[in-house]
C-alpha angles and dihedrals in degrees: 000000000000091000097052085053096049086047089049113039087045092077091044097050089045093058091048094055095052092045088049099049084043092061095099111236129208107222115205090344096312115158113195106217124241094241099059105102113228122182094214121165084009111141117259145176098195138016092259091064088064111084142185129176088211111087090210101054104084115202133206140186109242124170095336097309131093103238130178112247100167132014090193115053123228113172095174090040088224097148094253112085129216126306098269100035093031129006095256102134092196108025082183093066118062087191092066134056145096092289093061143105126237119251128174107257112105096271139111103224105162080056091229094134096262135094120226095336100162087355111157109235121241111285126200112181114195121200102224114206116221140051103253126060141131137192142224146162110262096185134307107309108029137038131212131232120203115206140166128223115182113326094342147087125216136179116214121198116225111183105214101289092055102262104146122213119215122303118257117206111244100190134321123229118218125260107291098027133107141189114241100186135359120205134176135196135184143222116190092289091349114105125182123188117186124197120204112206122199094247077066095240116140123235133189147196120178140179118226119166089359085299121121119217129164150202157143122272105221098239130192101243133323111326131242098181150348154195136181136186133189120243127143104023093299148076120259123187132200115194133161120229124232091249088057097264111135119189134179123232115203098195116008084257099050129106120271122262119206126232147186112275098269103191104211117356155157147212146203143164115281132190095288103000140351136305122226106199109187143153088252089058135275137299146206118209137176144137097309108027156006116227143173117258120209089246127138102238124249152186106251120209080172156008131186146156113273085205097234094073103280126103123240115211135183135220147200088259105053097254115128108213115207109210136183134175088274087061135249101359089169153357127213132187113227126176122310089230089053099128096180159337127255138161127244125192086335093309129111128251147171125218116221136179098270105012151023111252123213119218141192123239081273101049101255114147116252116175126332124221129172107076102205144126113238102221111196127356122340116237108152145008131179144155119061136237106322092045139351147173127221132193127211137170138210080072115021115228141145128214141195130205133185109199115206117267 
């Protein structure tokens, strides 16, 4: 009995289904026009006997019979037809058409005539474990990261896609010490990185003509904090003890000077010395001596070199001061989201939450690049339009991005 059904009803379900797929449809308002020749219920044997004059209908051999399954053509079946019928400017491709996104890669994939205008470069974000690290520009095309594991510090090389090259030792603490911080700071193809150590002592390794040395700045008493700045052909370096002293070293190697207690400061290469910028007032140091400058005092987020022989520094209000050894010679509003300063190739800069922010000698904003959104707490940026590295805590992580060109 099943059996004589299923014989019967087959021819009769066969003839409704073609009846059904010969019924002509209308897609997103779309009228076929009466002259478009179609060869529908036409007898077939594959799909290319079956014809249309109308690039959008799209015609299939079913049962014998040319039948119209689509009246807007989508090869790639991407969503978006063909240009004509859609807005896909390559219905051969999934990854391209008007529904897509811009990436840099040299093609036009939201079909709107241009390549990689406002594309996001290609970002690799790499979790660092560990709790003391520093970065710093190695040449350009690659960066460099300083870490510690154990009782030793190390620089690893990343070209400009975050593969990183074998570690190098920096320098090795003895058996029950520890490094509490790493920074690093550059001048043009000089590069400094500075260890503090919990018994508060101060040790370096720099880069000068592509070679590494290293040493211990003879400091006054356990440090609190420190800066340094490049200026004369040599590394100097400002710190506070832990006991309140602050002193001034011109050269790494250089006697200490003693300060006023500055509270929290910054410095950076002037004109014809260094600039100490600090909440107990600014300096002016240099080979021969350390003075006042009539300055009101700041808190600096901040302090960088302007690149025509002032000094920029932030404070906790968005206003960049421009100061020279005259004292204040201007003030400029930046973003409320600005975080820091830094200094890139020689030029200022502000860090902000989603981009790098180019400046003038006087602070003043010029263009912006890396568009990226800082997670976490900004340490560290460097590189410049075409590629850069940034480094963030809580977690750590450091991440490389390569801008369209």
């Amino acid at each position: 009995m099943l059996r004589y059904l299923l014989d019967y009803a087959a021819p009769v379900l066969k003839t409704l289904l073609i009846a059904a797929l010969l019924v002509p449809f209308s897609r997103c308002g779309r009228d076929i026009p009466d002259e478009v020749q179609i060869n529908q219920g036409e007898a077939c044997d594959r799909a290319s006997d079956c014809t249309s004059d109308d690039m959008c209908v799209v015609m299939d051999c079913l049962a014998g019979v040319c039948v119209q399954t689509s009246e807007l053509r989508d090869d790639d079946n991407d969503g978006d037809p063909v240009l004509g019928c859609g807005q896909d400017c390559d219905d051969t491709n999934p990854n391209v058409s008007s529904l897509e996104i811009e990436r840099c890669d040299g093609v036009d994939e939201d079909c709107d005539g241009r390549i990689d205008e406002d594309a996001r470069g290609v970002e690799e974000r790499i979790s660092l474990a560990g709790s003391t690290f520093a970065l710093f520009r190695e040449s350009d095309s690659s960066y460099g990261l300083a870490s510690v594991t154990g009782t030793a510090a190390f620089r690893t090389s990343y070209d400009q896609e975050g593969n990183p090259r074998t570690p190098v030792e920096l320098f090795r603490l003895s058996r029950g010490s520890a490094f509490v911080s790493l920074r690093s700071f550059e001048w043009r193809e000089s590069v400094l990185v500075v260890a503090q150590t919990d018994i508060g002592g101060l040790l370096y390794a720099r880069r000068e003509a592509g070679v590494w040395s290293n040493g211990a700045v003879n400091t006054l008493g356990p440090v609190a904090q420190f800066d340094a700045a490049y200026f004369d052909g040599r590394w100097s370096i400002v710190y506070q003890s832990l006991e309140g002293l602050t002193a001034a070293h011109y050269g790494l190697d250089g006697e200490p000077r003693e300060l006023p207690e500055l509270g929290q400061f910054g410095i950076a290469s002037a004109l014809t010395g260094l600039l100490i910028v600090a909440e107990g007032g600014v300096f002016f140091l240099n080979s021969s001596s350390v003075s006042p400058i009539d300055a009101e005092p700041l808190i600096p987020r901040g302090v960088v070199a302007s690149g025509d022989g002032a000094v920029l520094a932030l404070d906790s209000d968005q206003l960049i001061h421009r100061i020279t050894q005259d004292g204040i010679d201007s003030v400029e509003p930046l973003p409320a989201d600005t975080r820091t300063l830094i200094e890139l190739n020689g030029a200022p800069a502000a860090i902000l939450s989603d981009r790098v922010l180019l400046l003038n000698t006087s602070g003043a904003p010029l263009e912006s690049f890396a568009r990226r959104i800082v997670t976490g707490q900004f340490v560290d940026f460097v590189g410049d339009a075409g590629a850069s590295a940034t480094l963030t805590s809580s977690p750590w992580q450091l991440s490389f991005l390569v801008e369209c060109e």
